[in-house]
C-alpha positions as CSV (number, residue, x, y, z in Angstrom):
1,X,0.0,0.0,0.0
2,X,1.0,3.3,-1.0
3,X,0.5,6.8,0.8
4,X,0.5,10.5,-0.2
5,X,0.5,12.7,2.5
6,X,-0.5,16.3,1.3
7,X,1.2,19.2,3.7
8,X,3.5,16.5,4.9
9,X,5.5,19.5,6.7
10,X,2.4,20.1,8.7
11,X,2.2,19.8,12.5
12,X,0.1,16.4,12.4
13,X,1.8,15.2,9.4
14,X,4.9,14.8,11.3
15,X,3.2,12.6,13.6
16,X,1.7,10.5,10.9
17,X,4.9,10.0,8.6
18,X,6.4,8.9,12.3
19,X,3.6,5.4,11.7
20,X,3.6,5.6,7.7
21,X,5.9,3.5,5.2
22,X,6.2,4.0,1.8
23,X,4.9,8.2,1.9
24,X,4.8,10.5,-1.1
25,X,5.5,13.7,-0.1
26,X,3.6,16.7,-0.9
27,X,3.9,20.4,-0.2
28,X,6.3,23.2,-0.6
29,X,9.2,22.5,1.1
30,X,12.7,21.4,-0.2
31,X,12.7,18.2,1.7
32,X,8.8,17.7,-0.1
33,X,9.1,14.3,-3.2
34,X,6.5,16.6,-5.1
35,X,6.3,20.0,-5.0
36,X,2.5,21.0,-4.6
37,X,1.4,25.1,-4.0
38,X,-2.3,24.6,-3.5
39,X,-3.3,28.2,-5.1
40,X,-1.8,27.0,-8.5
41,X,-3.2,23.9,-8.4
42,X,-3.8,23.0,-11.6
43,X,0.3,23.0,-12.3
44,X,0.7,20.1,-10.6
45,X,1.8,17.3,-12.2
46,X,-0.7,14.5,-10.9
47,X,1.1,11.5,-12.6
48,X,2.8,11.5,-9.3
49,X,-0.1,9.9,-8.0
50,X,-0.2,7.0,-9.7
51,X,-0.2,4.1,-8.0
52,X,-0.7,5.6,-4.9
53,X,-3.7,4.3,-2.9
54,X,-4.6,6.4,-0.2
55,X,-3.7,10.5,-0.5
56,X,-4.4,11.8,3.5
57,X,-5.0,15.6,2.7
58,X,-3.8,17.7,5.8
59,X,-3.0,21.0,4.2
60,X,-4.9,24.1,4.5
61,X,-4.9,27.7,5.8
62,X,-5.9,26.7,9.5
63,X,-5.9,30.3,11.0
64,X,-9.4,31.5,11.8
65,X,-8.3,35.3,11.7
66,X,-6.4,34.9,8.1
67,X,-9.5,33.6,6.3
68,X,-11.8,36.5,7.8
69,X,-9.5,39.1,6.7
70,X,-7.3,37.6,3.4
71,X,-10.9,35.4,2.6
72,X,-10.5,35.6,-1.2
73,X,-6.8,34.3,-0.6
74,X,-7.8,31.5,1.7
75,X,-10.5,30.4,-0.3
76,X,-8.4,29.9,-3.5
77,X,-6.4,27.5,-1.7
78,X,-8.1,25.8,1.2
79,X,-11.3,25.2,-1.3
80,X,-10.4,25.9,-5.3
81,X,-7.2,24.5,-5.4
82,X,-7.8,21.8,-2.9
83,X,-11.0,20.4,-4.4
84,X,-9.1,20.8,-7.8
85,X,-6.2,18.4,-6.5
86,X,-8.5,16.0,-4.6
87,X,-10.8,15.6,-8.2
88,X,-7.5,14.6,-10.2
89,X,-6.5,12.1,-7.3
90,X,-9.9,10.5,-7.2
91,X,-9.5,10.0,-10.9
92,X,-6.2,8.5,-10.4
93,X,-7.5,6.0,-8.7
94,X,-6.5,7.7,-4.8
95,X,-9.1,7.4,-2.2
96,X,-8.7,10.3,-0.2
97,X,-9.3,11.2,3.6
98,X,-9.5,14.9,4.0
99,X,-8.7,16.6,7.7
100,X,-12.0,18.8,8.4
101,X,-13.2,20.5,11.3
102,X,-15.2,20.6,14.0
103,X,-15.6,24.8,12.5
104,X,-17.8,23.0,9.9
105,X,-21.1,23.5,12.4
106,X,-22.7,26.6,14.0
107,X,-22.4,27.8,17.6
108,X,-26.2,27.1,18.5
109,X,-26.1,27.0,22.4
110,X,-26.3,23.3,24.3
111,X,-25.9,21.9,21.1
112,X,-24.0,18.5,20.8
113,X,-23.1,17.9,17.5
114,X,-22.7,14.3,15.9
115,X,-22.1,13.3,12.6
116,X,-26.0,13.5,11.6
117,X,-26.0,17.0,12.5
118,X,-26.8,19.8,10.3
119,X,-24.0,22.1,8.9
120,X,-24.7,25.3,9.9
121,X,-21.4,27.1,9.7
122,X,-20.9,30.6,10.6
123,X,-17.5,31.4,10.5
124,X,-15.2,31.6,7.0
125,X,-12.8,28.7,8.1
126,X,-15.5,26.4,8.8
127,X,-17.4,27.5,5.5
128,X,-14.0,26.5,3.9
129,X,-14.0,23.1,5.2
130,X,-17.9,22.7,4.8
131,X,-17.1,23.7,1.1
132,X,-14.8,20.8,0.5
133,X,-16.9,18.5,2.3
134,X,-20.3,19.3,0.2
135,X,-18.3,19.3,-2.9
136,X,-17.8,15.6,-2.7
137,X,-20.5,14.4,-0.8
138,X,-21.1,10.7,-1.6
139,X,-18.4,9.9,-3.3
140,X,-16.9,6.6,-1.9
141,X,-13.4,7.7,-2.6
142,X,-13.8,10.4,-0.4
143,X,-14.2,10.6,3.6
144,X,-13.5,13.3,6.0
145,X,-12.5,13.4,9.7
146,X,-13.7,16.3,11.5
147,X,-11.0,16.9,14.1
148,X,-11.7,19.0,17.7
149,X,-8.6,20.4,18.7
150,X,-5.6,18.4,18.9
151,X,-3.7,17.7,22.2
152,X,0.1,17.3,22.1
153,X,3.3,18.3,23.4
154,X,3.8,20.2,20.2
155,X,0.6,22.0,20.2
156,X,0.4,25.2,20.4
157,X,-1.2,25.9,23.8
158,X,0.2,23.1,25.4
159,X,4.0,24.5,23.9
160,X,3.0,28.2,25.3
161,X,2.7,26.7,28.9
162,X,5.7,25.0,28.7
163,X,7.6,27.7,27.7
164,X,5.9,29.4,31.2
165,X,6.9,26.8,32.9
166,X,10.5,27.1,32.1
167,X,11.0,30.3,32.1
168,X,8.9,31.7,35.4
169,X,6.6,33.9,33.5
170,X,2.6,33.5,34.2
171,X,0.7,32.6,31.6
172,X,-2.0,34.4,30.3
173,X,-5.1,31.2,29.6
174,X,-8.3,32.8,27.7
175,X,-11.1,31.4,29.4
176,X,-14.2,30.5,28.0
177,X,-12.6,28.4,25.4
178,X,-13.8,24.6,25.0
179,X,-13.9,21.9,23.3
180,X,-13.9,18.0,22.9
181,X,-10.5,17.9,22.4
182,X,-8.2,14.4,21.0
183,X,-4.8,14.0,21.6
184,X,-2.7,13.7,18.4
185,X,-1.7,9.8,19.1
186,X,-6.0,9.5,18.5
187,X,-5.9,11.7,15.3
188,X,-2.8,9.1,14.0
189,X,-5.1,5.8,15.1
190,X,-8.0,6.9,13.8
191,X,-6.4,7.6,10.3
192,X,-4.5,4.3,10.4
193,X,-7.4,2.6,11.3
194,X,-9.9,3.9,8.4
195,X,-7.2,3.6,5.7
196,X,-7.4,-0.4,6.8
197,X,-11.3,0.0,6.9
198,X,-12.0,1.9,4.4
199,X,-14.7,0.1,3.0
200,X,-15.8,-1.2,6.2
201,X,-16.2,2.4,7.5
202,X,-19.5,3.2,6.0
203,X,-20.4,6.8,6.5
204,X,-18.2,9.4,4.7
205,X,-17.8,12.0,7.6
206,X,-16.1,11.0,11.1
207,X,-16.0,13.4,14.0
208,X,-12.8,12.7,16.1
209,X,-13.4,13.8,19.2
210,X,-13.2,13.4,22.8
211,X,-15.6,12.8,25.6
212,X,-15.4,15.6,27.2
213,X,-15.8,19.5,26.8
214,X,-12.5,20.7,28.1
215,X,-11.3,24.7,28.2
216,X,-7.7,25.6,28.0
217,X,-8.6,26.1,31.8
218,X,-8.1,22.4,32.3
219,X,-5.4,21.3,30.2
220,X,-3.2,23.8,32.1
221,X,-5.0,22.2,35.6
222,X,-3.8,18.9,33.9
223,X,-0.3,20.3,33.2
224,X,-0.4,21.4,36.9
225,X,-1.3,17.2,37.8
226,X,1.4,16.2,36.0
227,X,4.3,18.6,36.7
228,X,3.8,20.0,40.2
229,X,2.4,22.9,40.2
230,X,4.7,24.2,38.1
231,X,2.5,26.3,36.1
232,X,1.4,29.4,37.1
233,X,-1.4,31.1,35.3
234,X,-4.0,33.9,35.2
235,X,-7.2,33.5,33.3
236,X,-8.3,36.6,30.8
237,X,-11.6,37.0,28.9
238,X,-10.3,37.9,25.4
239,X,-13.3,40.0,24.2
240,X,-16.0,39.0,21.9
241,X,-13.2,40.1,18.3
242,X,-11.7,36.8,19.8
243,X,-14.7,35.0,19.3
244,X,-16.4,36.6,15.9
245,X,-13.8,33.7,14.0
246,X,-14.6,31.2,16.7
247,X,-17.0,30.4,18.6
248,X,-16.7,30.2,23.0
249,X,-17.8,26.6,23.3
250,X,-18.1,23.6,20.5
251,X,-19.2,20.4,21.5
252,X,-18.8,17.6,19.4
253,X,-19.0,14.1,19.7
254,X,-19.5,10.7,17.9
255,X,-21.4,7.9,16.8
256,X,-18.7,5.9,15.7
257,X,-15.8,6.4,17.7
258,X,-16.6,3.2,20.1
259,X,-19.1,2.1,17.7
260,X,-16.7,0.4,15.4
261,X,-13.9,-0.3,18.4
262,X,-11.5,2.7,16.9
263,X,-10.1,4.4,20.0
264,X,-10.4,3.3,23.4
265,X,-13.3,4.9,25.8
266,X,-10.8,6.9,28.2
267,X,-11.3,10.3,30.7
268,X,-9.3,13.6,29.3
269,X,-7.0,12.7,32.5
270,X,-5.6,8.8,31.2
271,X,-5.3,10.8,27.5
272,X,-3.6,13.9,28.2
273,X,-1.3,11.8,30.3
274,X,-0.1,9.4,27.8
275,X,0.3,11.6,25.3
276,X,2.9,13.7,27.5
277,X,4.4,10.5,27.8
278,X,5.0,9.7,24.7
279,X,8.9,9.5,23.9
């Protein structure tokens, strides 16, 4: 079996390249096999597809703020260019598992969304992703994961307090902020797992998420759990520009996650743990 991984430079692509054999390559960098800029899309030279099997699309524009203010330029790559690459995959033969998010639905108080919910976006990321999604809706070479946000050393939150923690200063934890978030060793088992069940995998959208709502709030008090009080923080409402790109609280769960036995049922506190763990 062969792999593409497009934005293979990305933050989660490192981790999956970590479990991957036999990857293709694909952004802008030097160290990149094929050299992919997703705003002149139709250069590429898609024969560098062939005979690959699976294409695992992580690249986009991620930052909420940069598609409200450079929209036009966002758009032409995180929807025109990518839905122009991920046609000429699926017609060379690629099946295709596009990173979405959990920006894809509204911010409708006490709503839980699953993935039967209704798509009612709001901000211009998550009309970006929703774009991509709708464009190849029912095609069975195409499936999406709809990520919360992803929990690792790496991240950038979880990075920020580190830094804090070496260096003394307080850190500065905008509060309210939540959501189901999935630690980045989930995001890497899930996309193994549905590139071996593909087929078996029935619907075409997969929301990977964890059990609970969590705010930065309490991945710092988890930071504190782990690395004696070490962390020193104070807790600022950023003002509602902060929010007009994103909204206070997402909750997102779903259906499938236990359903078809592809991560294990486990509390924020066993996750978060592990995944600091992790050499």
């Amino acid at each position: 079996m062969k792999t593409a991984i497009v934005g293979s430079s990305g933050y989660i692509a490192g981790y999956l390249l970590k479990r991957f054999e036999n990857v293709l390559k694909i952004d802008q960098t030097p160290e990149a096999d094929a050299h992919l800029n997703l705003a002149e899309a139709e250069k590429f030279d898609y024969s560098v597809l062939d005979g690959v099997d699976y294409v695992i699309f992580t690249a986009a524009i991620s930052g909420p703020d940069m598609c409200a203010n450079e929209f036009e330029k966002c758009w032409n790559i995180n929807v025109t260019g990518t839905e122009h690459f991920i046609k000429n995959a699926i017609a060379h033969g690629c099946k295709v598992l596009f990173f979405s998010s959990d920006a894809v639905f509204g911010d409708i108080p006490g709503e839980i969304y699953t993935e039967l919910s209704e798509t009612k976006v709001q901000t211009p990321y998550g009309r970006m992703k929703k774009a991509v999604e709708d464009c190849f809706k029912n095609d069975p070479n195409f499936k999406a994961i709809r990520l919360s946000y992803v929990v690792s050393k790496n991240d950038r939150f979880v990075s920020y307090c580190f830094k804090c923690i070496e260096t003394g200063e307080k850190a500065d934890i905008f509060h309210p902020f939540y959501r189901n978030c999935i630690t980045v060793s989930d995001v890497v088992n899930t996309v193994d797992w549905l590139i071996n069940h593909w087929e078996a995998y029935e619907p075409q959208v997969l929301n990977v998420a964890g059990n609970e709502l969590v705010s930065r709030v309490r991945i710092a008090d988890e930071l504190n759990r782990l690395y004696g009080n070490r962390l020193k923080y104070v807790i600022t409402s950023p003002g509602e520009d902060f929010y007009k790109n994103r909204p206070k609280i997402t909750q997102m769960k779903s259906l499938y996650l236990n359903k078809y036995g592809i991560l294990k049922d486990e509390s924020f506190t066993e996750k978060i743990k592990k995944e600091l763990e992790e050499k």
